[in-house]
PDBQT receptor file of N, H, CA, C and O in Angstrom, charges set to zero:
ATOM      1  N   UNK A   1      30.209   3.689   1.234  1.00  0.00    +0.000 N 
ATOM      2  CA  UNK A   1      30.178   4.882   0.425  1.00  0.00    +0.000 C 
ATOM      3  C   UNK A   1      31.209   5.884   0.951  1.00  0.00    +0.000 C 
ATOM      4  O   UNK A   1      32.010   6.539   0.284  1.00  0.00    +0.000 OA
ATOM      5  N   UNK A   2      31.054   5.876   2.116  1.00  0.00    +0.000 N 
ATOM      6  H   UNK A   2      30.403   5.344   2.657  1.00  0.00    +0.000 HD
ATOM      7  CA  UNK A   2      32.191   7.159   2.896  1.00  0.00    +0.000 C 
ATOM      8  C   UNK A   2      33.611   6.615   2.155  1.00  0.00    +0.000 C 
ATOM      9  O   UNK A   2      34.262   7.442   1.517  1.00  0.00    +0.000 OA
ATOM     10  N   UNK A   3      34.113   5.135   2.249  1.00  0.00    +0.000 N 
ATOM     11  H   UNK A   3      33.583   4.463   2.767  1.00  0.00    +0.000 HD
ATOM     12  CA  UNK A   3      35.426   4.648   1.884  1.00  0.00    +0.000 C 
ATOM     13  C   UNK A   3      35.647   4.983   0.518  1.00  0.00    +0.000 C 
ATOM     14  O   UNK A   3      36.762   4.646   0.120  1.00  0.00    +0.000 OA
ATOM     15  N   UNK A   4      34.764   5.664  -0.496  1.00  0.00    +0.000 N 
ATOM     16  H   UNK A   4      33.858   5.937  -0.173  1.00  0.00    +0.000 HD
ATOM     17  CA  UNK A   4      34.999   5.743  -1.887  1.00  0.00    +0.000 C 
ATOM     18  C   UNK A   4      34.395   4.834  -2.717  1.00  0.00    +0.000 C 
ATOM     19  O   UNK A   4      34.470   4.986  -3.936  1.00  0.00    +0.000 OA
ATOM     20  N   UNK A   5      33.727   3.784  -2.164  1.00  0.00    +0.000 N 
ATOM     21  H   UNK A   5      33.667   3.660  -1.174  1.00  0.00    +0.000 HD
ATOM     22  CA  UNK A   5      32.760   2.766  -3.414  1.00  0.00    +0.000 C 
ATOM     23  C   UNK A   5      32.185   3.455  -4.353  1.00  0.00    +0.000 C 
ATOM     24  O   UNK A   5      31.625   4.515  -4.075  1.00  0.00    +0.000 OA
ATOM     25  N   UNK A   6      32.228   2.918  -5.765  1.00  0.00    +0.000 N 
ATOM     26  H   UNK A   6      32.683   2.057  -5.991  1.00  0.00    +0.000 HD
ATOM     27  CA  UNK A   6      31.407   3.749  -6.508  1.00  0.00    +0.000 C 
ATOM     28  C   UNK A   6      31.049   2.444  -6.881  1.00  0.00    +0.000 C 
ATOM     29  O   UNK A   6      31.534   1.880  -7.862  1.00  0.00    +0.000 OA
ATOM     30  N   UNK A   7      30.527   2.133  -6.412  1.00  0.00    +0.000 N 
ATOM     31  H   UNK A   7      30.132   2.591  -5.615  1.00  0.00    +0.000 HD
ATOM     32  CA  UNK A   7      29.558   0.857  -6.781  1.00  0.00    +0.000 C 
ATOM     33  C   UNK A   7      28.242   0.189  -5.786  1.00  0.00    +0.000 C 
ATOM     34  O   UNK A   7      28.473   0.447  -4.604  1.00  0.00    +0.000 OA
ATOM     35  N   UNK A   8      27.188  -0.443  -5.937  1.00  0.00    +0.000 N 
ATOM     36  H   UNK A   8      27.001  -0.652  -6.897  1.00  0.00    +0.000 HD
ATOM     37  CA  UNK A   8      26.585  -1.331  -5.032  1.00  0.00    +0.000 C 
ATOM     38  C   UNK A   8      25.971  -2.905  -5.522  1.00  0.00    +0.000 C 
ATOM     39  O   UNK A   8      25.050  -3.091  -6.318  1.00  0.00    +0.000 OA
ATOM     40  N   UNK A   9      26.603  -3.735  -4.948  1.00  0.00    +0.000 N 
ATOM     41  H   UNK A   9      27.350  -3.585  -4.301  1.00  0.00    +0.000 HD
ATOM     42  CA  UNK A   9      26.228  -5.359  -5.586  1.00  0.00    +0.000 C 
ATOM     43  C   UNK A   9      24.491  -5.061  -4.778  1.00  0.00    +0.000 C 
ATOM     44  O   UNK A   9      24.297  -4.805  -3.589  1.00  0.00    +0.000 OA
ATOM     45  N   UNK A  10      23.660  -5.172  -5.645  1.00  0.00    +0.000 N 
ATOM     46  H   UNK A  10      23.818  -5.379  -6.610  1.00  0.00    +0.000 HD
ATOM     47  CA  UNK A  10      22.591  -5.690  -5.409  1.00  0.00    +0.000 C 
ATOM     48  C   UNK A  10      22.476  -7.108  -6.237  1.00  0.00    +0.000 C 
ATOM     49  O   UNK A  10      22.549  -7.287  -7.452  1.00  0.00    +0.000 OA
ATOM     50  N   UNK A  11      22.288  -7.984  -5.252  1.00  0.00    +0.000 N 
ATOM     51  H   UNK A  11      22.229  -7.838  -4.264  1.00  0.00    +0.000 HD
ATOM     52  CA  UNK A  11      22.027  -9.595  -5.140  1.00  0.00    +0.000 C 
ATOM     53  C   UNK A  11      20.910  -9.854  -6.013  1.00  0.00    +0.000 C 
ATOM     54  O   UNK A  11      20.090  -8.936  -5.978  1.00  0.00    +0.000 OA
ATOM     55  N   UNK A  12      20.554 -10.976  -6.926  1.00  0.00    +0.000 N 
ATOM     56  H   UNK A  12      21.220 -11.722  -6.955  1.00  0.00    +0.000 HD
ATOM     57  CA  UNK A  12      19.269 -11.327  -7.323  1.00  0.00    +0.000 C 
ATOM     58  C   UNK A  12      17.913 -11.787  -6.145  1.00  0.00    +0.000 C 
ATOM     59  O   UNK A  12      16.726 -11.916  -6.446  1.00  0.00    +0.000 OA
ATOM     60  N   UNK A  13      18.414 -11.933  -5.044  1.00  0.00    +0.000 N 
ATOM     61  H   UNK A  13      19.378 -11.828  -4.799  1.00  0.00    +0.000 HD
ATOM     62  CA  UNK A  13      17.426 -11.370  -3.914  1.00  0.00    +0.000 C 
ATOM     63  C   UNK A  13      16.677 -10.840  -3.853  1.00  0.00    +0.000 C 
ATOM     64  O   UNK A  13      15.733 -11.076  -3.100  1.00  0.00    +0.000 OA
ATOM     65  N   UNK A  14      16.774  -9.755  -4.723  1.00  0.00    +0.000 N 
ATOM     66  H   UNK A  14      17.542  -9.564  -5.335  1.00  0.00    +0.000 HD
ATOM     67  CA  UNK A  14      16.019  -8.445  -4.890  1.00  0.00    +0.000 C 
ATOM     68  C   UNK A  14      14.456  -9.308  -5.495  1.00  0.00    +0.000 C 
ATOM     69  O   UNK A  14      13.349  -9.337  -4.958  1.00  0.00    +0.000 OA
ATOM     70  N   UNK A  15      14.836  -9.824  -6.553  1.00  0.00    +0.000 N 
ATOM     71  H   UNK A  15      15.735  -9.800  -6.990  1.00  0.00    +0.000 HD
ATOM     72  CA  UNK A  15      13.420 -10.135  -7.372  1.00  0.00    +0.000 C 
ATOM     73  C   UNK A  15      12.805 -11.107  -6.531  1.00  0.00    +0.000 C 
ATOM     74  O   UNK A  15      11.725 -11.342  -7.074  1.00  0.00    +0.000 OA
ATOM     75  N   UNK A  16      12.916 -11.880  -5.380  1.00  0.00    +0.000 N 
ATOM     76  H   UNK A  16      13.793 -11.689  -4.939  1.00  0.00    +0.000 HD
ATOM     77  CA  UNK A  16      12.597 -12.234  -4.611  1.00  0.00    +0.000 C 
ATOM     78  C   UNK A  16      11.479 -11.958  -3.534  1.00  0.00    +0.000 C 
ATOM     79  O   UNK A  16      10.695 -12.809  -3.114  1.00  0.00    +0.000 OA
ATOM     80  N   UNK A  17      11.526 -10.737  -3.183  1.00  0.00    +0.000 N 
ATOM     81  H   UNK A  17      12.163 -10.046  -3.525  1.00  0.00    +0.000 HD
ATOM     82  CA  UNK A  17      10.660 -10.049  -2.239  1.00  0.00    +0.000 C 
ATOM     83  C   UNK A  17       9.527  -9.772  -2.731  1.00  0.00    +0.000 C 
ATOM     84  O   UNK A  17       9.360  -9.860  -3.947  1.00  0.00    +0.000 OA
ATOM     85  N   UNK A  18       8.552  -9.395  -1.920  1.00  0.00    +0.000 N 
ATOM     86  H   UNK A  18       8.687  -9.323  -0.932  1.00  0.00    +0.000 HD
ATOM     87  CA  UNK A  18       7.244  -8.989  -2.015  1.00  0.00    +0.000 C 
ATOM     88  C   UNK A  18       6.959  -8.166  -2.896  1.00  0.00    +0.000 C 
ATOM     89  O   UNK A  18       5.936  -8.262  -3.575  1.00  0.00    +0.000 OA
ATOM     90  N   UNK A  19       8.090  -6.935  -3.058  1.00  0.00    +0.000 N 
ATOM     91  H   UNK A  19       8.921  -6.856  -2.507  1.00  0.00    +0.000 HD
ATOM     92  CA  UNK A  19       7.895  -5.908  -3.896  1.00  0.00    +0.000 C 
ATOM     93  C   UNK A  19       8.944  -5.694  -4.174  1.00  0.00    +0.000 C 
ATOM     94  O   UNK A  19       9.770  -5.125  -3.461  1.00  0.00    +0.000 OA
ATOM     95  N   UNK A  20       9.208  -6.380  -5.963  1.00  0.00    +0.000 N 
ATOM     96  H   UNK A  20       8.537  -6.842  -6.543  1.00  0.00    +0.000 HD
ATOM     97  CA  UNK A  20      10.703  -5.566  -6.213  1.00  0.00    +0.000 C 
ATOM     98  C   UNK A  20      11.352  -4.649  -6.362  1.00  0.00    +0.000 C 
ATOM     99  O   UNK A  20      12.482  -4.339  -5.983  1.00  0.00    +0.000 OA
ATOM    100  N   UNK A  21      10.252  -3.963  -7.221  1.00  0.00    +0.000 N 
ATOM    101  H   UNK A  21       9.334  -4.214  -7.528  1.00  0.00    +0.000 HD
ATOM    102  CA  UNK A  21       9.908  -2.455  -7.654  1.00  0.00    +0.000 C 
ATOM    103  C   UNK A  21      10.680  -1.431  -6.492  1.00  0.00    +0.000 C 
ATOM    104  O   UNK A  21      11.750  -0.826  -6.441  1.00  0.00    +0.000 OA
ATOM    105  N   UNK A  22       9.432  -1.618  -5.555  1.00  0.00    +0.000 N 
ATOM    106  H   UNK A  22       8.563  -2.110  -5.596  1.00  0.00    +0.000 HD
ATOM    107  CA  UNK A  22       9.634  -0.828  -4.650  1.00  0.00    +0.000 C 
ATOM    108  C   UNK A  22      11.003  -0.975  -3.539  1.00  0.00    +0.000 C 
ATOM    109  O   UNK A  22      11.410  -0.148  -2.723  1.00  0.00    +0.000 OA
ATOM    110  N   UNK A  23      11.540  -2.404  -3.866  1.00  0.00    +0.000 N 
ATOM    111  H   UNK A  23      11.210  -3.076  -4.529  1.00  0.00    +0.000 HD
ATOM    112  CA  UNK A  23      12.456  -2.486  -2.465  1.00  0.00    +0.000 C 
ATOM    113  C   UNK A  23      14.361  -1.816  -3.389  1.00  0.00    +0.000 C 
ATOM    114  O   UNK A  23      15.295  -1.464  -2.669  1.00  0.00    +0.000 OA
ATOM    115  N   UNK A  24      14.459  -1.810  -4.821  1.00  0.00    +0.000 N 
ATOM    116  H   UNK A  24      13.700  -2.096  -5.406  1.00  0.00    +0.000 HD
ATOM    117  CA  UNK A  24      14.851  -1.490  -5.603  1.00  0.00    +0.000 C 
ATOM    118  C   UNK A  24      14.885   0.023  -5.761  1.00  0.00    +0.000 C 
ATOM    119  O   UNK A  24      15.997   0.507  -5.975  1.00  0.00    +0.000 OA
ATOM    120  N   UNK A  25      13.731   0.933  -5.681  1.00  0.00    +0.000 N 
ATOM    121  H   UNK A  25      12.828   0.540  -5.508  1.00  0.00    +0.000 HD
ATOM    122  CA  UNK A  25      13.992   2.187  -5.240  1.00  0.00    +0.000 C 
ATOM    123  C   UNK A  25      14.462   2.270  -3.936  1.00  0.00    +0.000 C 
ATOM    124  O   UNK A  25      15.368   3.098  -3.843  1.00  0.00    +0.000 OA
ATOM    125  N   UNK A  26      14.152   1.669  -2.810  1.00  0.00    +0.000 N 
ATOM    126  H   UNK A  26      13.416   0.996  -2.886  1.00  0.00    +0.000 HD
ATOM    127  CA  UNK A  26      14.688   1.748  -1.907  1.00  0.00    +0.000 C 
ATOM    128  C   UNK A  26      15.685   1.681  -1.427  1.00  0.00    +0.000 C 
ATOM    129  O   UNK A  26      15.831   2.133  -0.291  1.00  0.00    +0.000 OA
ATOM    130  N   UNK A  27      16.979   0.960  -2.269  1.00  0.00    +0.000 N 
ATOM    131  H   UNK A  27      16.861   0.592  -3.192  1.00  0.00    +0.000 HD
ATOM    132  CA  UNK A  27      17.739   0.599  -2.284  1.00  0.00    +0.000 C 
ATOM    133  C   UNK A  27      19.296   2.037  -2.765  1.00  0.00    +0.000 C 
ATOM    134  O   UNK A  27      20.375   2.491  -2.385  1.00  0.00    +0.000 OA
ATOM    135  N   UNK A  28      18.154   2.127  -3.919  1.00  0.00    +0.000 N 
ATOM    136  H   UNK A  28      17.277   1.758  -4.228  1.00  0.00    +0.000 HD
ATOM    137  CA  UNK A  28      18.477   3.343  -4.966  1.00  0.00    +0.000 C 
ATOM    138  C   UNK A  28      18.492   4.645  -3.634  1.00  0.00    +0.000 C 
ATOM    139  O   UNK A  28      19.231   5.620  -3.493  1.00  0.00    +0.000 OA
ATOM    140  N   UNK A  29      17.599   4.249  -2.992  1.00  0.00    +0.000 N 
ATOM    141  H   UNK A  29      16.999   3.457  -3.106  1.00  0.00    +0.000 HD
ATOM    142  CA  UNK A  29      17.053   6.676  -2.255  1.00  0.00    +0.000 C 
ATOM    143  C   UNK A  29      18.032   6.007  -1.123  1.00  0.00    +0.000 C 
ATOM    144  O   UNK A  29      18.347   6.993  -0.457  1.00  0.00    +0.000 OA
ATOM    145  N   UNK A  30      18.753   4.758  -0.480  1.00  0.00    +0.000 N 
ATOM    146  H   UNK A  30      18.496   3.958  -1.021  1.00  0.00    +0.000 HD
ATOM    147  CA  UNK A  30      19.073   4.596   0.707  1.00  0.00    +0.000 C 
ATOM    148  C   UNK A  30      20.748   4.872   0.337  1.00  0.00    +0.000 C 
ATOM    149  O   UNK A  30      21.377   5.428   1.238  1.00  0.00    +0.000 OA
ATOM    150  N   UNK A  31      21.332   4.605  -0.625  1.00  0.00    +0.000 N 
ATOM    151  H   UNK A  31      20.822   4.154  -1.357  1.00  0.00    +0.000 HD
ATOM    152  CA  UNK A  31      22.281   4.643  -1.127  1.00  0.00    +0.000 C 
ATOM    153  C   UNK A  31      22.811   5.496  -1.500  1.00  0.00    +0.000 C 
ATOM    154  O   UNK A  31      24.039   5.550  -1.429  1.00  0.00    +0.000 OA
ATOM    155  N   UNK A  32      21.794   6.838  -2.234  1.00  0.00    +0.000 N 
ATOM    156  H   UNK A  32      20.797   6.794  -2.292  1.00  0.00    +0.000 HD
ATOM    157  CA  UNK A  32      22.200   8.147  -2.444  1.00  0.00    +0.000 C 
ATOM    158  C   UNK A  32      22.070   8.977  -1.774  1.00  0.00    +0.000 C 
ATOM    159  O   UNK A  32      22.451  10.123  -2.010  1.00  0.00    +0.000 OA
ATOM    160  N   UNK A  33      21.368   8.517  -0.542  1.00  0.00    +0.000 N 
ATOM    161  H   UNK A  33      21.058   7.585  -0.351  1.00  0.00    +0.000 HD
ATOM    162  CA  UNK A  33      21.265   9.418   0.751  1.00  0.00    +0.000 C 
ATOM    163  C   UNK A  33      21.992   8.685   2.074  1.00  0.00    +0.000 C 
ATOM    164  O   UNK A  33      21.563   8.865   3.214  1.00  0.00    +0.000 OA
ATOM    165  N   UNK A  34      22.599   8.237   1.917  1.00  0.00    +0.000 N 
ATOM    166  H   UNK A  34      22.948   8.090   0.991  1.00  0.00    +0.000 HD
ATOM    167  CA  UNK A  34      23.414   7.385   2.825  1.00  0.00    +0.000 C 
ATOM    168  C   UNK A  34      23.288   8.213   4.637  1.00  0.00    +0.000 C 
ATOM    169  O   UNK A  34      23.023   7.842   5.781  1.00  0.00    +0.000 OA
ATOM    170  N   UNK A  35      23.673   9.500   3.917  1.00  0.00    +0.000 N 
ATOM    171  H   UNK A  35      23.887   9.801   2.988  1.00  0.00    +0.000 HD
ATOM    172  CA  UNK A  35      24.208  10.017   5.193  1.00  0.00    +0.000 C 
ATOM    173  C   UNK A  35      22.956  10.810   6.017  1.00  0.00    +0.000 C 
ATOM    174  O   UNK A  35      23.032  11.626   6.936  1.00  0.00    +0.000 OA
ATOM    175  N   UNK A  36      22.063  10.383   5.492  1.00  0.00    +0.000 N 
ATOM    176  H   UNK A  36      22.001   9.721   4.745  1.00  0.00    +0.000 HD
ATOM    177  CA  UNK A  36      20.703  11.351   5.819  1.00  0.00    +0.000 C 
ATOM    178  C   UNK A  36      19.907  10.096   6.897  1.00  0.00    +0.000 C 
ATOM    179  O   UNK A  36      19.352   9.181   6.290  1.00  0.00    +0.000 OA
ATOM    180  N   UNK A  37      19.870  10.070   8.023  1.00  0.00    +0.000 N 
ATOM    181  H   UNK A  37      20.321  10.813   8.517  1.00  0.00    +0.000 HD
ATOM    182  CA  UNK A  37      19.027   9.194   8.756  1.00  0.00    +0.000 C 
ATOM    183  C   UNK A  37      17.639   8.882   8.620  1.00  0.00    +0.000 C 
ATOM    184  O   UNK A  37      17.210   7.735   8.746  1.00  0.00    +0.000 OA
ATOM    185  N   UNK A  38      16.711  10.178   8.289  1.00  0.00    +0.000 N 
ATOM    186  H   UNK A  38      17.060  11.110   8.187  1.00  0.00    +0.000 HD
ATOM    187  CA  UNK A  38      15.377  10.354   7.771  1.00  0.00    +0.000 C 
ATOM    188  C   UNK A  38      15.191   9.624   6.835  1.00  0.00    +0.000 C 
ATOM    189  O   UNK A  38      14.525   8.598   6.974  1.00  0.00    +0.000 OA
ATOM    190  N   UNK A  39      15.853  10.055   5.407  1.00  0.00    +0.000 N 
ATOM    191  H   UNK A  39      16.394  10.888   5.295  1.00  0.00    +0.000 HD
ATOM    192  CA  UNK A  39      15.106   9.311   4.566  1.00  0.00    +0.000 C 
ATOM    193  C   UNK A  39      15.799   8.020   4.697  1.00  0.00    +0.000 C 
ATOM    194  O   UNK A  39      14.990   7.200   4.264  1.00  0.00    +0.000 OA
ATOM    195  N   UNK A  40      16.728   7.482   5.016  1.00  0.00    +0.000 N 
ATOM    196  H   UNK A  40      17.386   8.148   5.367  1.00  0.00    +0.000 HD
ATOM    197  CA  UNK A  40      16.896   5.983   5.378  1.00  0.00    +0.000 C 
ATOM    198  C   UNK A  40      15.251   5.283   5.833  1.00  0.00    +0.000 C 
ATOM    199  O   UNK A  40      14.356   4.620   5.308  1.00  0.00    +0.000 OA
ATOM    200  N   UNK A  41      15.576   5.944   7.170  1.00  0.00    +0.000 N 
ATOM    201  H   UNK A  41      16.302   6.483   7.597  1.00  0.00    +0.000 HD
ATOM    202  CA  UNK A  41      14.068   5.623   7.977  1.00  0.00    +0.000 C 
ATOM    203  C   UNK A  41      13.306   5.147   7.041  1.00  0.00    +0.000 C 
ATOM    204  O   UNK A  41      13.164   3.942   6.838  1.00  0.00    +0.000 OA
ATOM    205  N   UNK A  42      12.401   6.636   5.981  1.00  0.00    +0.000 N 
ATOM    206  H   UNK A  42      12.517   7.615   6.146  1.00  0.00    +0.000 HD
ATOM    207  CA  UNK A  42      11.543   6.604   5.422  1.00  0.00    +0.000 C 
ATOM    208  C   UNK A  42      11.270   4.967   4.677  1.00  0.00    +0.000 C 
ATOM    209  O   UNK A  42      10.396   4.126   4.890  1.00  0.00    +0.000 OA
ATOM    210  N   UNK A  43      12.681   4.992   3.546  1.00  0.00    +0.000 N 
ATOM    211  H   UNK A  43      13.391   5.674   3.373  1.00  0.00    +0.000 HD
ATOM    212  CA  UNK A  43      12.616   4.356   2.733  1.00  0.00    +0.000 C 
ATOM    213  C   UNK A  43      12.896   2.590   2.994  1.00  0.00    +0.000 C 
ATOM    214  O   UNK A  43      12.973   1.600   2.266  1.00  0.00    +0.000 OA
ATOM    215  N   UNK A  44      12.975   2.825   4.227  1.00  0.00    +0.000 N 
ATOM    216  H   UNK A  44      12.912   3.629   4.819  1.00  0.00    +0.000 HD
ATOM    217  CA  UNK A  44      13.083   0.950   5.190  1.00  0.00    +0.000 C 
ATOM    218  C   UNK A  44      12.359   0.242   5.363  1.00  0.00    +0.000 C 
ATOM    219  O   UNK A  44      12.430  -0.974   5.541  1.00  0.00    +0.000 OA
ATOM    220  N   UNK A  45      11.142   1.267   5.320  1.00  0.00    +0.000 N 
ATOM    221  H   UNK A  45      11.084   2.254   5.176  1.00  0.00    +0.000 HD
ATOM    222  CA  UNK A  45       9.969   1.337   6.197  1.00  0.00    +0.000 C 
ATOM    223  C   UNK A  45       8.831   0.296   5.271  1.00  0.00    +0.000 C 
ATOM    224  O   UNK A  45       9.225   0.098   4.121  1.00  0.00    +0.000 OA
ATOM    225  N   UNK A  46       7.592  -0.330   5.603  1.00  0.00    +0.000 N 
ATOM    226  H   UNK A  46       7.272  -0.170   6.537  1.00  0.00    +0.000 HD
ATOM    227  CA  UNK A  46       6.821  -1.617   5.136  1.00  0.00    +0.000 C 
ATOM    228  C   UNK A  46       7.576  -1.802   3.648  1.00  0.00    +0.000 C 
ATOM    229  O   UNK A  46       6.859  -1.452   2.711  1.00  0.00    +0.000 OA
ATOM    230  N   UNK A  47       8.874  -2.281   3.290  1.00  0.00    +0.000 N 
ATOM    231  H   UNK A  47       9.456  -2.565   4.051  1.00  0.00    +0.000 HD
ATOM    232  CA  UNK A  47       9.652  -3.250   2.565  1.00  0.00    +0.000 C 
ATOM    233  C   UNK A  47       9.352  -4.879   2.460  1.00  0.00    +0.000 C 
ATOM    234  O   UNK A  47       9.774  -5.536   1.508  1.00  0.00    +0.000 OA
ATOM    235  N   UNK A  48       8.546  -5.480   3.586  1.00  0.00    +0.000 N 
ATOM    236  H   UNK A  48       8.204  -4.946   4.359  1.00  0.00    +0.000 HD
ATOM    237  CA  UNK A  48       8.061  -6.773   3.072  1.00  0.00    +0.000 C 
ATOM    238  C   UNK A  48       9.197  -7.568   3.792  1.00  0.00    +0.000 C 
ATOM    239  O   UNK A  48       9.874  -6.847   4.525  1.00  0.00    +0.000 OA
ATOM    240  N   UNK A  49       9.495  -8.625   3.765  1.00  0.00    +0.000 N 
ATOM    241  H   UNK A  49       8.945  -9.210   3.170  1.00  0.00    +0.000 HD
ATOM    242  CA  UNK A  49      10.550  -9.912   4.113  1.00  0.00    +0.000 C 
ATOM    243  C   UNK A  49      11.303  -9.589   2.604  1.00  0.00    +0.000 C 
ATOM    244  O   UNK A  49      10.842  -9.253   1.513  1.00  0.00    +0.000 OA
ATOM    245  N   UNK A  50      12.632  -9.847   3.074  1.00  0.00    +0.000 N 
ATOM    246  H   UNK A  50      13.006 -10.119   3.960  1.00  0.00    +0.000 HD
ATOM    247  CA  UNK A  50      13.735  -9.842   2.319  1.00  0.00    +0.000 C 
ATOM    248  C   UNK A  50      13.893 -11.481   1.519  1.00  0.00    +0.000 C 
ATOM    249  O   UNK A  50      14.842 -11.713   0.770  1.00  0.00    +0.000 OA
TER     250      UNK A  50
């Protein structure tokens, strides 16, 4: 994101996991908060096996 991406490949992986829903927002709040360590944390956090 810092280099200028305006993009993110999320993999069909995704529908894979325990919770897609949720690992999909996570993905979403980790991405638009990149630079924020907290809510990284937050949003990492019981995600399930990838």
């Amino acid at each position: 994101m810092q280099l200028g991406a305006q993009a993110v490949f999320v993999g069909s992986g995704i529908f894979k996991s325990g919770d897609p829903s949720k690992r999909a927002r996570a993905i979403v709040e980790a991405t638009t908060h990149y630079m924020d360590p907290q809510i990284l944390t937050k949003v990492s956090r019981n995600l399930g096996p990838a």
